[in-house]
N, CA, C and O of each residue as an XYZ file, in Angstrom:
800
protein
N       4.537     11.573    -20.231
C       5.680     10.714    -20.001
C       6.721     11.470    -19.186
O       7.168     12.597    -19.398
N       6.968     10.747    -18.361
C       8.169     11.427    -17.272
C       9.775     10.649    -18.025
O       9.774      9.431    -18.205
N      10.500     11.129    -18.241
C      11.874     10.446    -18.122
C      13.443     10.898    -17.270
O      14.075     11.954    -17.250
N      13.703      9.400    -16.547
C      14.548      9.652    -15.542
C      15.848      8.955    -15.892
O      15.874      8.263    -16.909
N      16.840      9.068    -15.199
C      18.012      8.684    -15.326
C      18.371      7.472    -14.989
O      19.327      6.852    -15.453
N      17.549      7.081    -14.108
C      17.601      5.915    -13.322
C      16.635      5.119    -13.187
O      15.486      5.500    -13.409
N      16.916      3.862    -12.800
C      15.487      2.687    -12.889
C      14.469      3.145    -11.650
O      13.248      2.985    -11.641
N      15.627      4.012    -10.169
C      14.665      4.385     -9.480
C      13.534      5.178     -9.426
O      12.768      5.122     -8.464
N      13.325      6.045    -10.541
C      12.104      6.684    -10.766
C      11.651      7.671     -9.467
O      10.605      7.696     -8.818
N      13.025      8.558     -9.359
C      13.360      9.218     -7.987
C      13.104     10.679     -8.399
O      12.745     10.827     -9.567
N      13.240     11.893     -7.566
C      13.248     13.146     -7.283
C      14.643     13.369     -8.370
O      14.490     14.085     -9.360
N      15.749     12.823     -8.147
C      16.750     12.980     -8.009
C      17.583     12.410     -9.876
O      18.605     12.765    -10.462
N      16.724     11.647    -10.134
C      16.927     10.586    -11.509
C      16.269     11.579    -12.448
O      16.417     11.364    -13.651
N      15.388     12.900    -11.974
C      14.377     13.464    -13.497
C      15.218     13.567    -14.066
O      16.353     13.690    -13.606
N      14.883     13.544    -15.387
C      15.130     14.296    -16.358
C      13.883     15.722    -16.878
O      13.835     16.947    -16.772
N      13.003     14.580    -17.475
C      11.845     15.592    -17.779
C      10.531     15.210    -18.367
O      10.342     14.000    -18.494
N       9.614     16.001    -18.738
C       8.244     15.941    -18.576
C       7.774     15.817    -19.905
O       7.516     16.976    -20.229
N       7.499     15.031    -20.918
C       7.159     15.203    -22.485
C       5.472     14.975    -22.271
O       4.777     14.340    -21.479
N       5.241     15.818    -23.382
C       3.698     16.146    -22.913
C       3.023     15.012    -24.389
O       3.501     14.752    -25.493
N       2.039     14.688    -23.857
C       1.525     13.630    -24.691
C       1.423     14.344    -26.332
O       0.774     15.333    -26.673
N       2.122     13.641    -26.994
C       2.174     13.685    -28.384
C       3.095     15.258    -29.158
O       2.953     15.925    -30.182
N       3.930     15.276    -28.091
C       4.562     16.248    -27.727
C       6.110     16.084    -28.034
O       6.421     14.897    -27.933
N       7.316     17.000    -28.422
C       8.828     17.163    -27.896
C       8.968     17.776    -27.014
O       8.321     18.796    -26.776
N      10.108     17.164    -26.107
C      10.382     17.862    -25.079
C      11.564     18.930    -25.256
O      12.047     18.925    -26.388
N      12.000     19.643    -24.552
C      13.289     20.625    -24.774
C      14.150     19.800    -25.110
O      14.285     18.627    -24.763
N      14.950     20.645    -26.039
C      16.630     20.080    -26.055
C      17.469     19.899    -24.671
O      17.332     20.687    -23.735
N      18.127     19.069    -24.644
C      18.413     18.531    -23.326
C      20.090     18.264    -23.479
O      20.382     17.515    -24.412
N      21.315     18.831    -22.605
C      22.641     18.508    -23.057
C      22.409     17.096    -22.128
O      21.571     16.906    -21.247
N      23.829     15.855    -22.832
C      23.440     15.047    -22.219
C      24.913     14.230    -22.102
O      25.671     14.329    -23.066
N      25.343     13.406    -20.910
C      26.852     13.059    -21.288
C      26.689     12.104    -22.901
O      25.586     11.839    -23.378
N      27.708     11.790    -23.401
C      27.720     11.089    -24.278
C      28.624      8.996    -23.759
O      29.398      8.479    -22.954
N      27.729      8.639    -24.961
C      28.178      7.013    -24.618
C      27.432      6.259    -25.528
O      26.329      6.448    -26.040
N      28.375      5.243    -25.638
C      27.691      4.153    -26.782
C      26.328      3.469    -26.633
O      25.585      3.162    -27.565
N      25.992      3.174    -24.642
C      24.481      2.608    -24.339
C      24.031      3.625    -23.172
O      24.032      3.278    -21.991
N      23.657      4.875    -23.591
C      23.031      5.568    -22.059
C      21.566      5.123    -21.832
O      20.754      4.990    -22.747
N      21.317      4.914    -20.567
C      19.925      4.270    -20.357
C      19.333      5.853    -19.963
O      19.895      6.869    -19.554
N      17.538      5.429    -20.391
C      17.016      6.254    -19.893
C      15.256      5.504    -19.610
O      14.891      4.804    -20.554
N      14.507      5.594    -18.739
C      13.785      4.974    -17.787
C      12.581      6.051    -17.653
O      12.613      7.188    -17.182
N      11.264      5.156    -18.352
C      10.420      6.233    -18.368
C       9.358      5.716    -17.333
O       9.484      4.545    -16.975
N       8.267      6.498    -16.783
C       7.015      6.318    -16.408
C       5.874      7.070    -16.891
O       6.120      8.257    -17.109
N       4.672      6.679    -17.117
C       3.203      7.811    -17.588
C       2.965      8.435    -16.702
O       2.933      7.767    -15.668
N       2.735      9.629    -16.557
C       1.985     10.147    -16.122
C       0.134     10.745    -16.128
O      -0.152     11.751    -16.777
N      -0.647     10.190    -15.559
C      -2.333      9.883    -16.015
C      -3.219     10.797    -15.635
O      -3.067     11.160    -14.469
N      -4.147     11.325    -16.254
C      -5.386     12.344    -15.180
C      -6.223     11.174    -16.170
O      -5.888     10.584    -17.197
N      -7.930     11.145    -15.020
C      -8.740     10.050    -15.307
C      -9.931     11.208    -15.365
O     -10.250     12.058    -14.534
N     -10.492     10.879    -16.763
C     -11.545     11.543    -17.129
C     -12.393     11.934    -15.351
O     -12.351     11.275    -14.312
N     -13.084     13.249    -15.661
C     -13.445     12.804    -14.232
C     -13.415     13.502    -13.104
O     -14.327     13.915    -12.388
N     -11.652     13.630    -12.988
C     -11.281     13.403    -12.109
C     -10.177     14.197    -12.442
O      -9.291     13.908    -13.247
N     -10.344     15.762    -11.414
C      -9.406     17.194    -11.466
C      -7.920     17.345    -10.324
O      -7.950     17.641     -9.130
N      -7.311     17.187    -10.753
C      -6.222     17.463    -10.183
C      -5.726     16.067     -9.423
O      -5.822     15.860     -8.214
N      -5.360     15.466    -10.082
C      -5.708     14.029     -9.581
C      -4.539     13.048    -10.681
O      -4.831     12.936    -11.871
N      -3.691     12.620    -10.317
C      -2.699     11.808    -11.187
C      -2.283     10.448    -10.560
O      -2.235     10.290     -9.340
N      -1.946      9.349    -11.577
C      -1.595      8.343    -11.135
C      -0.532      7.821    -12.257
O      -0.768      7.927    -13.461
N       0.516      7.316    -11.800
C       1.657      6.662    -12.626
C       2.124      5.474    -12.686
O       2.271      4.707    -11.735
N       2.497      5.183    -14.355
C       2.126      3.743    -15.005
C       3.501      3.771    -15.313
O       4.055      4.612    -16.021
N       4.303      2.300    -14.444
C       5.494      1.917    -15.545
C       5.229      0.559    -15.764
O       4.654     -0.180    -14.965
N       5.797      0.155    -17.208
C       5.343     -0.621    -18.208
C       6.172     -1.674    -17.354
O       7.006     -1.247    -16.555
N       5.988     -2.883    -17.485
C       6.529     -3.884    -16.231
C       7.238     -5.194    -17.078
O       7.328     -6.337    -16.632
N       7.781     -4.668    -18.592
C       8.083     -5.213    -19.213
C       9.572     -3.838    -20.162
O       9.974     -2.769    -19.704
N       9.994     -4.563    -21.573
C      11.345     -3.967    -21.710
C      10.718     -2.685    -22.497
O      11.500     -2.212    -23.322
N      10.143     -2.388    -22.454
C       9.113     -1.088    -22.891
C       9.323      0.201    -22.008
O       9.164      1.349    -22.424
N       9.785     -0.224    -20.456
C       9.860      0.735    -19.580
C      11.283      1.609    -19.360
O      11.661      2.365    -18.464
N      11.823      1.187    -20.483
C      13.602      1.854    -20.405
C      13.828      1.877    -22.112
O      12.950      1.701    -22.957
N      14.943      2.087    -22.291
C      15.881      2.752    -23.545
C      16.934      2.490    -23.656
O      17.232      2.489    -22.462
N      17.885      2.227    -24.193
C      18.979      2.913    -24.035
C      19.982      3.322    -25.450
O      20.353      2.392    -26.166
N      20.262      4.315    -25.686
C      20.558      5.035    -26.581
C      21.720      5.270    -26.743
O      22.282      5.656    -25.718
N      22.709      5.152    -28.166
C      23.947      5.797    -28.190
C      23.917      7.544    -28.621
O      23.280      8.117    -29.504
N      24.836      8.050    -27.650
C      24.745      9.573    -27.639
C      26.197      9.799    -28.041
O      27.127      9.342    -27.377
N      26.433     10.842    -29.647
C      27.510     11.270    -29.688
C      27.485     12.726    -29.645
O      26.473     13.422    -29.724
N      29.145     13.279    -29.462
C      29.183     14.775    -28.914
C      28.863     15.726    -30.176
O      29.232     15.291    -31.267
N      28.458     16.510    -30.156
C      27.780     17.803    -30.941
C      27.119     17.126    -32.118
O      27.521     17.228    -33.277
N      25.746     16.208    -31.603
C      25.159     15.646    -32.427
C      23.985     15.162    -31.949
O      23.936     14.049    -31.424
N      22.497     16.252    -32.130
C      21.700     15.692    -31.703
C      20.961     14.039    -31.721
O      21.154     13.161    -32.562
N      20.220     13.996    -30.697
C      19.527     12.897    -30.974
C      18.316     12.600    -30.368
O      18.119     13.342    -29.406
N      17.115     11.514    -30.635
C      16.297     12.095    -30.593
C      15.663      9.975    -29.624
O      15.645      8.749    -29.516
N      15.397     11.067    -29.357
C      14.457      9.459    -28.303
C      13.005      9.087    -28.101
O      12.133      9.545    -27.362
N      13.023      8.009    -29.087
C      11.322      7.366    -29.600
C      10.544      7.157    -28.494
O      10.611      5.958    -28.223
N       9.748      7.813    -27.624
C       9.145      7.192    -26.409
C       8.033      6.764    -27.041
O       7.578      7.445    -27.960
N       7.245      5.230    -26.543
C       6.469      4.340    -27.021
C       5.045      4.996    -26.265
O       4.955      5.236    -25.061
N       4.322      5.144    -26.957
C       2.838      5.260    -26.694
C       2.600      3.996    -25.805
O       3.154      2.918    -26.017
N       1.599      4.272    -24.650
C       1.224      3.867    -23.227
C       0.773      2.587    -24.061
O       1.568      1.675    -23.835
N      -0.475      2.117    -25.166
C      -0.969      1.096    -24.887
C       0.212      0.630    -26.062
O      -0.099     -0.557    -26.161
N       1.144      0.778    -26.828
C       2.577     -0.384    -27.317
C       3.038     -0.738    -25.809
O       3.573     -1.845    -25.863
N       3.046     -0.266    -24.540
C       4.070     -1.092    -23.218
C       2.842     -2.338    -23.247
O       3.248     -2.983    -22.280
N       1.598     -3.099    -23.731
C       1.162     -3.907    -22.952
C       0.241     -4.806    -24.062
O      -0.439     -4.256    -24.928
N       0.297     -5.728    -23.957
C      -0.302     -6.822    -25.173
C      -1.421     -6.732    -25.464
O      -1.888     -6.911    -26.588
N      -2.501     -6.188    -23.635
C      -4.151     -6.522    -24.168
C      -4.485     -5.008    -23.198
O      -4.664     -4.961    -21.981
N      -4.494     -3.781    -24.237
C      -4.616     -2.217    -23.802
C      -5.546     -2.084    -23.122
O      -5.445     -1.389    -22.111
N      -7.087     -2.881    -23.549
C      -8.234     -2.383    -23.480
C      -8.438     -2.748    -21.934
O      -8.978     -2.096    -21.040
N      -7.684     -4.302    -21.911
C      -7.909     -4.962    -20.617
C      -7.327     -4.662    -19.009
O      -7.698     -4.911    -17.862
N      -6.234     -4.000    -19.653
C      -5.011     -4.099    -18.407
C      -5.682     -2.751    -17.693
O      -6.441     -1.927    -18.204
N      -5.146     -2.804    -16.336
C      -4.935     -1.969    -15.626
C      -4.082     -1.619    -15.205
O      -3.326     -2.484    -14.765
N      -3.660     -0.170    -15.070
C      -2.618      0.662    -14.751
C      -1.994      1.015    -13.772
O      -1.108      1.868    -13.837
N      -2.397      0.333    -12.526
C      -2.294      0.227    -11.652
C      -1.915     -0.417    -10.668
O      -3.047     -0.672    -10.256
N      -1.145     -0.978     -9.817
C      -1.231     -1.977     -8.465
C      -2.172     -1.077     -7.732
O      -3.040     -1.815     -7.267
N      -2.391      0.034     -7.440
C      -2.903      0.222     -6.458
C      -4.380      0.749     -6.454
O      -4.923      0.927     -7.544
N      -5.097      1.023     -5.236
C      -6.599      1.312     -5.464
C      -6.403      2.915     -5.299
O      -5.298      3.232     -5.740
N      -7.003      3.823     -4.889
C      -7.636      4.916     -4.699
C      -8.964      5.367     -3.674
O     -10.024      4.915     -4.106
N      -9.053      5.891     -2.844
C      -9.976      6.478     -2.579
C      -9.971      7.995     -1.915
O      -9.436      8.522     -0.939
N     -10.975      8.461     -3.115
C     -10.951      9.926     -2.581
C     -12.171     10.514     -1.859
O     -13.284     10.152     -2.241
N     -12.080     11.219     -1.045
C     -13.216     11.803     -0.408
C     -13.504     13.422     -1.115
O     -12.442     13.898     -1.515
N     -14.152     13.916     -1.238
C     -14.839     15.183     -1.587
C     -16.006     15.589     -0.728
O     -17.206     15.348     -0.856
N     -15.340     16.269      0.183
C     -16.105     16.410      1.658
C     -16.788     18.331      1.192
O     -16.229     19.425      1.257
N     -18.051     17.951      0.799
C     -19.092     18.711      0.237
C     -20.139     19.788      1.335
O     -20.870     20.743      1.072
N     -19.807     19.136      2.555
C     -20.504     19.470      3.845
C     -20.088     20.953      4.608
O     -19.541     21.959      4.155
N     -20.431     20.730      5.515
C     -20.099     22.020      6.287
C     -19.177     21.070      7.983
O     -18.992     21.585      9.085
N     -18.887     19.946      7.628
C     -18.282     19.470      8.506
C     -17.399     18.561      8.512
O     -17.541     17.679      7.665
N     -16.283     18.476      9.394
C     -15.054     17.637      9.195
C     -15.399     16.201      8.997
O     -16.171     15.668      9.794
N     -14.733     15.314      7.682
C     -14.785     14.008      7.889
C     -13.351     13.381      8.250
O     -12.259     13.944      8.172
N     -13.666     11.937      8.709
C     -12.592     11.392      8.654
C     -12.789      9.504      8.165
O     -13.881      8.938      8.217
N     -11.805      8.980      7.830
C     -12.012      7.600      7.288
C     -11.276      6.986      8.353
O     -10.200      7.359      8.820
N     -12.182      5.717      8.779
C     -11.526      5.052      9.816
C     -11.445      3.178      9.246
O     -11.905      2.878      8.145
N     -10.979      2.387      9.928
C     -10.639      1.202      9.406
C     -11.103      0.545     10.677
O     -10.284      0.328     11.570
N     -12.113      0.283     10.785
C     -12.166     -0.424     12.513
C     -12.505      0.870     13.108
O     -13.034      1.876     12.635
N     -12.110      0.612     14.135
C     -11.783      1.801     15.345
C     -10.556      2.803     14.753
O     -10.174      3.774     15.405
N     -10.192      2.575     13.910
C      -8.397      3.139     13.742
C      -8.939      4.150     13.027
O      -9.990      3.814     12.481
N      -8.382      6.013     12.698
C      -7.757      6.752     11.738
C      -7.243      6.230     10.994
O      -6.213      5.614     11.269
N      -7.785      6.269      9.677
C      -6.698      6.445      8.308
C      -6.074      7.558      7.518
O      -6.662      7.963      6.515
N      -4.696      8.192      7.962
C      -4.122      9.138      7.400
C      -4.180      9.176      6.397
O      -3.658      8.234      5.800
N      -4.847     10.286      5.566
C      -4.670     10.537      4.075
C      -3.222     10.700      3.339
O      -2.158     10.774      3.953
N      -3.332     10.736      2.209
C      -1.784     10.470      1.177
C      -1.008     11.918      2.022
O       0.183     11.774      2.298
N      -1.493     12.889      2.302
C      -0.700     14.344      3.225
C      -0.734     13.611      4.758
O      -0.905     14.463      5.630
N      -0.649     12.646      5.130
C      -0.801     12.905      6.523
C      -1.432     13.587      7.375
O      -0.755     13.919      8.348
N      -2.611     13.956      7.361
C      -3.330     14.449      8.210
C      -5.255     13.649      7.960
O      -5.811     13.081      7.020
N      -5.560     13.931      8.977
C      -6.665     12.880     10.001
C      -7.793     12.815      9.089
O      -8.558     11.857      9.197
N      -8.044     13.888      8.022
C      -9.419     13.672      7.858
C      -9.511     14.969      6.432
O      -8.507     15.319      5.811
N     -10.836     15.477      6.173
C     -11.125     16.373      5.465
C     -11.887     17.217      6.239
O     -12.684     16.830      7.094
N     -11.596     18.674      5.879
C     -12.509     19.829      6.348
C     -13.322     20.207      5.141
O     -13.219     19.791      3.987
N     -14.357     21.303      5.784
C     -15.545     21.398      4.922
C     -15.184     21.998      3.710
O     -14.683     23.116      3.828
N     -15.305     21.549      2.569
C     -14.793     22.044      1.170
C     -13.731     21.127      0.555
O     -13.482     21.187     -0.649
N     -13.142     20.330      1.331
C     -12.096     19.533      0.998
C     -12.055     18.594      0.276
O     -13.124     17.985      0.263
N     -11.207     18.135     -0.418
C     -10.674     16.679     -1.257
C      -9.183     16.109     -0.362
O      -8.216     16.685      0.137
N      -9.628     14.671     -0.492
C      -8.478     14.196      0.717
C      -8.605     12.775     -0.301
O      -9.686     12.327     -0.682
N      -7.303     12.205     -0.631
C      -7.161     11.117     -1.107
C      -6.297     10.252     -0.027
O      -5.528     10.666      0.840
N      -6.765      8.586     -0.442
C      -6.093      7.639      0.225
C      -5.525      6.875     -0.839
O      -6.067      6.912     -1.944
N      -4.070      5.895     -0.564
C      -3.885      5.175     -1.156
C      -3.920      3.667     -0.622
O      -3.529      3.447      0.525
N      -4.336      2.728     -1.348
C      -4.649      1.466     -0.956
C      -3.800      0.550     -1.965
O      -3.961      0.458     -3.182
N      -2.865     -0.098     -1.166
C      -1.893     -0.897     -1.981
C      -2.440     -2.541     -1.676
O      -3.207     -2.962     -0.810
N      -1.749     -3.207     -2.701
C      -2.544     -5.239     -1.860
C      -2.703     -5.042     -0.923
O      -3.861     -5.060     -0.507
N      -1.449     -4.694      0.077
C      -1.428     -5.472      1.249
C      -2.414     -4.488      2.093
O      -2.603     -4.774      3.276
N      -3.091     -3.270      1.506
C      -4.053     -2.844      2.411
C      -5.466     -3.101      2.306
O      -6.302     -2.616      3.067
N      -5.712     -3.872      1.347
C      -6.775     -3.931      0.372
C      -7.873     -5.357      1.433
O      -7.619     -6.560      1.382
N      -8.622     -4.947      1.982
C      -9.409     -6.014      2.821
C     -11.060     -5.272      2.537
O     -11.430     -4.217      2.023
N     -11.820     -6.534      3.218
C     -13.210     -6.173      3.205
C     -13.485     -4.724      3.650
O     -13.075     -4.198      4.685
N     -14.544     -3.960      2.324
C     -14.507     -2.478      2.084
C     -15.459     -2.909      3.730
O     -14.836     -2.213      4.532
N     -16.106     -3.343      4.211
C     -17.050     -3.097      5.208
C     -16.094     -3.127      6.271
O     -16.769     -3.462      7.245
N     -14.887     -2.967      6.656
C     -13.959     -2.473      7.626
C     -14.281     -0.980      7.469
O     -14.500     -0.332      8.492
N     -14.338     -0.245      5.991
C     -13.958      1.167      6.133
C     -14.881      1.990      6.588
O     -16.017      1.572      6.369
N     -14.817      3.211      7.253
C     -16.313      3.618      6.820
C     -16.013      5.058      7.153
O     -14.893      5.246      7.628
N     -16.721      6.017      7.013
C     -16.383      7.316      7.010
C     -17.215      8.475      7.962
O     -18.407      8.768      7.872
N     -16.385      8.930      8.728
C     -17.396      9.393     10.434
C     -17.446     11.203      9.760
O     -16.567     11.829      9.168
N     -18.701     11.574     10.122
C     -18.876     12.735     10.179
C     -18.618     13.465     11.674
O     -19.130     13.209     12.764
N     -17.374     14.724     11.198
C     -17.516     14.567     13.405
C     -18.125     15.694     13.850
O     -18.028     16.768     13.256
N     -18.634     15.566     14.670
C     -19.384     16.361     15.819
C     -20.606     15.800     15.761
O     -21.425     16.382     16.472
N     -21.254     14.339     14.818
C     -22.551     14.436     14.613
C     -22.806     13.039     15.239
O     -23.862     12.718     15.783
N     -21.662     12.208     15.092
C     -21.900     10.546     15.570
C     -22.188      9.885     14.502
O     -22.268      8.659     14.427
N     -22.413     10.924     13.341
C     -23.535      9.631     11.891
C     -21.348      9.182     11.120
O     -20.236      9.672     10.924
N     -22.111      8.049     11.038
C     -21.234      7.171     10.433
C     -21.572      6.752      8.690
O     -22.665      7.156      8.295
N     -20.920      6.171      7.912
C     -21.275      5.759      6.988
C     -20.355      4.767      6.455
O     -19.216      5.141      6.173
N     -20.840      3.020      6.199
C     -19.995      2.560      5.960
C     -19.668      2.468      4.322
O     -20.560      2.276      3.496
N     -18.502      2.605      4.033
C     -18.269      2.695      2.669
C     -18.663      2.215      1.673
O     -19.001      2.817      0.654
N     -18.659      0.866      1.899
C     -18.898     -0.546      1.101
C     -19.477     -1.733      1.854
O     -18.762     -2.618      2.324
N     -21.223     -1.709      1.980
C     -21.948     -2.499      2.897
C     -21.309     -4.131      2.658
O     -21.098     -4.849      3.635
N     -21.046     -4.587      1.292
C     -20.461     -5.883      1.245
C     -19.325     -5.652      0.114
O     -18.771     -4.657     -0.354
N     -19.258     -6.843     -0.067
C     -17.641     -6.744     -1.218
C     -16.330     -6.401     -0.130
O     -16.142     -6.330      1.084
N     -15.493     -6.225     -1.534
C     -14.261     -5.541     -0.839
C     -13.519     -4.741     -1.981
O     -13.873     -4.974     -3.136
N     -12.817     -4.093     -1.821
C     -12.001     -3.011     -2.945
C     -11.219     -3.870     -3.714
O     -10.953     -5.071     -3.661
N     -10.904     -2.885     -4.487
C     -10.194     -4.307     -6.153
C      -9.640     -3.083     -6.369
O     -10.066     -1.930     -6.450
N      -8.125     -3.858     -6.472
C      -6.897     -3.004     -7.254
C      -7.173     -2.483     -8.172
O      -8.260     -2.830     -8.635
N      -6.328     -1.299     -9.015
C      -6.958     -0.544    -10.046
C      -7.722      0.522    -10.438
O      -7.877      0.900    -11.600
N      -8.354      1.157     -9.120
C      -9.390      1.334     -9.172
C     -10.123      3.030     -8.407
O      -9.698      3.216     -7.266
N     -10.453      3.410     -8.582
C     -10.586      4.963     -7.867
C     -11.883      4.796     -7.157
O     -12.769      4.874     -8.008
N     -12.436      4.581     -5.852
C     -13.200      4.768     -5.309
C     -13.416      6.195     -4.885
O     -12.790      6.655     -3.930
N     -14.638      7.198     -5.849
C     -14.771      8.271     -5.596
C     -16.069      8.636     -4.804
O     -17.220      8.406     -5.176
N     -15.624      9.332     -3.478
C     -16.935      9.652     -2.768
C     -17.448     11.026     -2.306
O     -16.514     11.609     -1.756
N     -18.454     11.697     -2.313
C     -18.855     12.754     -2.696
C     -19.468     13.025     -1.062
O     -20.404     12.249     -0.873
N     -19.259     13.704     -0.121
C     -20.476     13.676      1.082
C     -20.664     15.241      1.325
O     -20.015     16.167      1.811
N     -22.022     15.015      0.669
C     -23.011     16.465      0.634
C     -23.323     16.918      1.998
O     -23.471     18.139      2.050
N     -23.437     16.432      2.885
C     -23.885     17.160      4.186
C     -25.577     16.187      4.596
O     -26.221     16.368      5.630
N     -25.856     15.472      3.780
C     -26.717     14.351      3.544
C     -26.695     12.663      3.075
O     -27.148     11.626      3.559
N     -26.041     12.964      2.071
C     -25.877     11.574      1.114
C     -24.478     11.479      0.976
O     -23.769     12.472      0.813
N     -23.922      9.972      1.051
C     -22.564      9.648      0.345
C     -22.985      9.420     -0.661
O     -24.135      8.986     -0.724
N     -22.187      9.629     -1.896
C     -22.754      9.166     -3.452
C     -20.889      8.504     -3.345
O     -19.986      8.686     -2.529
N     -21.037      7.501     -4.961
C     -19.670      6.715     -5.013
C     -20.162      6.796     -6.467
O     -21.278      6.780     -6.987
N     -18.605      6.912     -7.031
C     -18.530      6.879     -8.143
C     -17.342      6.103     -8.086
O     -16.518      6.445     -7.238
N     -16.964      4.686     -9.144
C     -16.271      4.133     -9.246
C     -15.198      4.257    -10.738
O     -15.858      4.555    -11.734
N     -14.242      4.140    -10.905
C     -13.072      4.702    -11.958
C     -12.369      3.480    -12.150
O     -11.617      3.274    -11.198
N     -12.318      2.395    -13.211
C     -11.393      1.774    -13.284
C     -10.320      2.764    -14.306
O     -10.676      3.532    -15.200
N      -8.631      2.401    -13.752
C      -7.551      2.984    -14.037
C      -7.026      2.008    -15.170
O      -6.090      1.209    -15.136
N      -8.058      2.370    -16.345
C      -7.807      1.688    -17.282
C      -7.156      3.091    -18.817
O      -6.803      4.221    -18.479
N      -7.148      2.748    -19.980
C      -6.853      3.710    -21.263
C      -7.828      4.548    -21.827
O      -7.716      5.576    -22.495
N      -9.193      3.670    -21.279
C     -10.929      3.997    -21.826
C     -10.652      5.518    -20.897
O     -10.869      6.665    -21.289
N     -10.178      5.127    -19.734
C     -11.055      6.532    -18.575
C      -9.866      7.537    -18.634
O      -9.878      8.344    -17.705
N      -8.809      7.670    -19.553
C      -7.937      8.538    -19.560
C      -8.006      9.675    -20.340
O      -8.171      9.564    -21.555
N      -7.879     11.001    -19.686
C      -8.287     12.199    -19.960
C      -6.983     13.007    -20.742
O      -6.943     13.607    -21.816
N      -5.726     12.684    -19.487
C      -4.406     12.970    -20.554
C      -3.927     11.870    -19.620
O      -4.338     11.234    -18.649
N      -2.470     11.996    -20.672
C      -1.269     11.088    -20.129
C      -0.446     11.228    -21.181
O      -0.625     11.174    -22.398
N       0.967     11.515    -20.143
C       2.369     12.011    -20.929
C       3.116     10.652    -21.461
O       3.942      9.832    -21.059
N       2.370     10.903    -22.534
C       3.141      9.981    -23.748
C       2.147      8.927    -24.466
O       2.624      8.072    -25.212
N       0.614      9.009    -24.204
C      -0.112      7.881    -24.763
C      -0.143      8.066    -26.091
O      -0.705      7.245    -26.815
């Protein structure tokens, strides 16, 4: 669980980091009869190393607000991930999709959309040999997976991602390219596939 100062859920709003099933430090804090405070999860997906995605509850579950008096601690109930949502097992945690590459080869990949480059979440073109390069896919990017497909360069071999269908929110499209085979492993960003998360 992350908690911030603000609804913006900014750099600038932290407060701090409570580790699942965890207290966090003592914290000085101004005092007031309603101080708000505004949380989000923080997620790793079984799976899946070094790799996080963040859940705010989209209901009154996702804030606080607390009376704080002076030289008098106090202590703030943060709600376990599946109390923010009616049906735990079902929901997903997500608006957005995922796709990561794990470029296994001895040669640069890159993901294209059409003819187009798709800049990874760092801004830059592609993966080098040994690399992990994630994308993020929000609705409005979310179209037939057989647009995407993933170029090996110097070789011409192509591979399209997803021969039919199309990507579905939620969701971690994980792809593995050995220097031979794409393999895909798929992750719904559900409570089942969660490895940790600050505050479940």
């Amino acid at each position: 669980m992350v908690v911030y100062s603000s609804f913006l859920r900014d750099n600038n709003s932290f407060i701090v980091e409570v580790p699942a099933g965890g207290v966090s430090k003592e914290i000085e804090w101004t005092t007031g009869t309603s101080v708000p405070f505004f949380f989000s999860y923080k997620m790793s997906l079984i799976g899946i190393t070094d790799f996080t995605v963040n859940y705010t509850a989209d209901n009154e579950w996702n804030q606080t607000y607390i009376r704080i008096d002076a030289d008098k601690k106090t202590n703030i109930i943060i709600p376990a991930i599946a109390e923010t949502m009616s049906s735990p097992t079902d929901t997903f945690l997500s608006n957005n999709s995922y796709i990561i590459i794990q470029n296994s080869s001895s040669r640069s990949t890159q993901l294209n959309r059409g003819s187009a480059v798709v800049s990874t979440n760092n801004n830059t073109e592609g993966a080098n040999p040994g690399e992990r390069v994630t994308y993020t896919l929000k609705s409005t990017d979310i179209r037939t997976a057989s647009f995407y497909s993933i170029l090996v360069m110097g070789t011409g071999t192509s591979f399209t991602i997803l021969p039919t269908g199309s990507f579905e929110l939620g969701r971690i499209y994980y792809f593995n390219y050995t220097g031979r085979d794409l393999n895909l492993e798929i992750v719904e960003i559900k409570i089942a596939n969660l490895m940790e998360c600050m505050g479940v």
